[in-house]
C-alpha positions as CSV (number, residue, x, y, z in Angstrom):
1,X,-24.8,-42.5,71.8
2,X,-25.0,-38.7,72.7
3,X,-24.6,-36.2,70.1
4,X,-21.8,-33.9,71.0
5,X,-22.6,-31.0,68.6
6,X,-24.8,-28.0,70.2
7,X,-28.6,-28.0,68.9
8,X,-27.6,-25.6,66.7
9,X,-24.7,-27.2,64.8
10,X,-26.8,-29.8,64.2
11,X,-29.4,-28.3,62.8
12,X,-26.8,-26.4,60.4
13,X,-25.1,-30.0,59.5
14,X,-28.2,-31.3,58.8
15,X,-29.2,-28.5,56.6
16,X,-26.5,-29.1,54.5
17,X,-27.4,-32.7,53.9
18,X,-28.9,-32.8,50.6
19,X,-31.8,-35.1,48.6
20,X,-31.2,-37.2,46.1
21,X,-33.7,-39.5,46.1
22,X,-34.7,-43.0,46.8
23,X,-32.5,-44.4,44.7
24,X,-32.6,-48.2,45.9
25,X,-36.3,-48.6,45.6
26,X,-36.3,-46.0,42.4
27,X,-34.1,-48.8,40.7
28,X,-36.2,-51.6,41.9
29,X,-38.9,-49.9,40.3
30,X,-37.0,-49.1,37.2
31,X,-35.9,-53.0,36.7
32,X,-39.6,-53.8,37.2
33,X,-41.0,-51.5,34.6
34,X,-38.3,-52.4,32.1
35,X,-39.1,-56.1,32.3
36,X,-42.7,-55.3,31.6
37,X,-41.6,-53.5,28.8
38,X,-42.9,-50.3,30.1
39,X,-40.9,-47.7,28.4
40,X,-41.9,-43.7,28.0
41,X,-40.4,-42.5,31.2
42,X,-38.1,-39.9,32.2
43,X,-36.4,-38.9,35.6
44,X,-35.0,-35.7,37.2
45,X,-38.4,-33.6,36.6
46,X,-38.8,-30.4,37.4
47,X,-42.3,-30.5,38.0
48,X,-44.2,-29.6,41.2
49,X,-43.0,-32.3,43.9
50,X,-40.5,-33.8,41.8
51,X,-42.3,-36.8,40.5
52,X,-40.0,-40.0,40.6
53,X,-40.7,-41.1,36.9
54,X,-42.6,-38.6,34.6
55,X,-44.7,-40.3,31.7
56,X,-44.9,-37.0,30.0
57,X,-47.0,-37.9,26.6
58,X,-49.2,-39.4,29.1
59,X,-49.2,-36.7,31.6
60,X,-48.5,-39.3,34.2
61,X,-46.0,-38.9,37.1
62,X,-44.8,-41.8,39.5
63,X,-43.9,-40.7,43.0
64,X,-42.3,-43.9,45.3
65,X,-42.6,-43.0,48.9
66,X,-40.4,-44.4,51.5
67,X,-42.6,-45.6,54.2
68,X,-40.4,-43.7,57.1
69,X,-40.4,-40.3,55.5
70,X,-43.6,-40.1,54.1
71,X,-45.5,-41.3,57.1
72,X,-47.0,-44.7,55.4
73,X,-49.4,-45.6,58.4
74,X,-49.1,-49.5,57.8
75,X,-45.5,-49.7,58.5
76,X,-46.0,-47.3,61.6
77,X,-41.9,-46.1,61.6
78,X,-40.8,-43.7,63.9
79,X,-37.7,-42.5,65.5
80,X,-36.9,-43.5,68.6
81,X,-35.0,-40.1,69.5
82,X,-36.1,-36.8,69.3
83,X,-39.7,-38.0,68.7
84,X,-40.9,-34.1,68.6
85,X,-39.0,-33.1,65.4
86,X,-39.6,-35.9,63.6
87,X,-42.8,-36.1,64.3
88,X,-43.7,-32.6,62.8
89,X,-40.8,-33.2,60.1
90,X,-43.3,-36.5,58.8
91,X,-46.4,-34.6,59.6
92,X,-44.6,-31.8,57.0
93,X,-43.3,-34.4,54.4
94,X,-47.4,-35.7,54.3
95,X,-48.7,-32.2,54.2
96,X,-46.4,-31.3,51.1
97,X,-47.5,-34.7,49.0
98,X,-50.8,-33.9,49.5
99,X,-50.1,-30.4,48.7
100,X,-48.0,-31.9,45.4
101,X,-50.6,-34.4,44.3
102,X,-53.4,-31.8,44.1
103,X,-51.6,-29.3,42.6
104,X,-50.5,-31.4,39.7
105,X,-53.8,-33.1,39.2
106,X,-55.2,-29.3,38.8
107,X,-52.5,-29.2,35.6
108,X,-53.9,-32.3,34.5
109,X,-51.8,-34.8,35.4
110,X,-52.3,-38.2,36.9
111,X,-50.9,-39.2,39.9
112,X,-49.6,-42.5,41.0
113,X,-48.2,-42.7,44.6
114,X,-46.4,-46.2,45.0
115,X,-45.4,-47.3,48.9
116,X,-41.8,-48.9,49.6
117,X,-43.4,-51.4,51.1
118,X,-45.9,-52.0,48.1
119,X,-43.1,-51.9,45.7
120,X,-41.1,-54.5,47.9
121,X,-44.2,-57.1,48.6
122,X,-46.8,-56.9,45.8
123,X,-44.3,-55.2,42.9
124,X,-46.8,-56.6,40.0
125,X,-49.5,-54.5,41.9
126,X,-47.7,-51.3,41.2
127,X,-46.7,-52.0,38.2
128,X,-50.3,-52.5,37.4
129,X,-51.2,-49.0,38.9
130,X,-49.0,-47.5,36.6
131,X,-50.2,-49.5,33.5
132,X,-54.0,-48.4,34.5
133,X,-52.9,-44.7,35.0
134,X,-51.4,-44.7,31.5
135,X,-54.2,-46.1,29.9
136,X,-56.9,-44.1,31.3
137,X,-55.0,-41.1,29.8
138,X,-54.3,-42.7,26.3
């Protein structure tokens, strides 16, 4: 279907689209952790990167990644139209998490990056990276 705004309205609509998160795959997450009884969590940090759950007595931080905007290279996602922008846009996104991680493991905190895919075919994994990441920092 062609898009029938200029370049540049585009580029303004789409500037005014905001994030608000993953939330399907945050609430996955969320049910899994409170039927382990994993508790201690908090949401809506304003820490570096914007962790998805912060464990803050246990200076841990939980990031979920969805596999198309944070360039997971097992699910190999891409757009199929203006493969240029979105290219750089992922390339960008990686660059930043990177950029995140490091900067909040030099403050001391752990960091557990969890894939969407992970989270949808191996949940008890993750759920075990975040247990492991707690303990090592009890």
């Amino acid at each position: 279907m062609p898009d029938n705004l200029t370049p540049e309205q585009r580029s303004y609509n789409m500037s005014r689209i905001r994030s608000r998160g993953n939330s399907s795959t945050e609430l996955h997450l969320i049910a899994l952790m409170r039927g382990a009884g994993i508790t201690g969590w908090r949401r809506k940090s304003k820490l570096c990167g914007k962790p998805d759950f912060v464990f803050s007595r246990f200076k841990t931080v939980v990031f979920v990644d969805g596999c198309y905007w944070h360039g997971c290279s097992k699910c190999a996602l891409f757009s199929k139209s203006n493969l240029k922008y979105w290219k750089l846009k992922i390339a960008g996104n990686m660059k930043r998490d990177r950029t995140n991680t490091h900067v909040l493991k030099q403050d001391g905190w752990n960091v557990v990056r969890i894939w969407e895919h992970s989270l949808k075919r191996t949940p008890m994994k993750c759920l075990g990276k975040i247990m492991a990441a707690i303990r090592d920092a009890e």
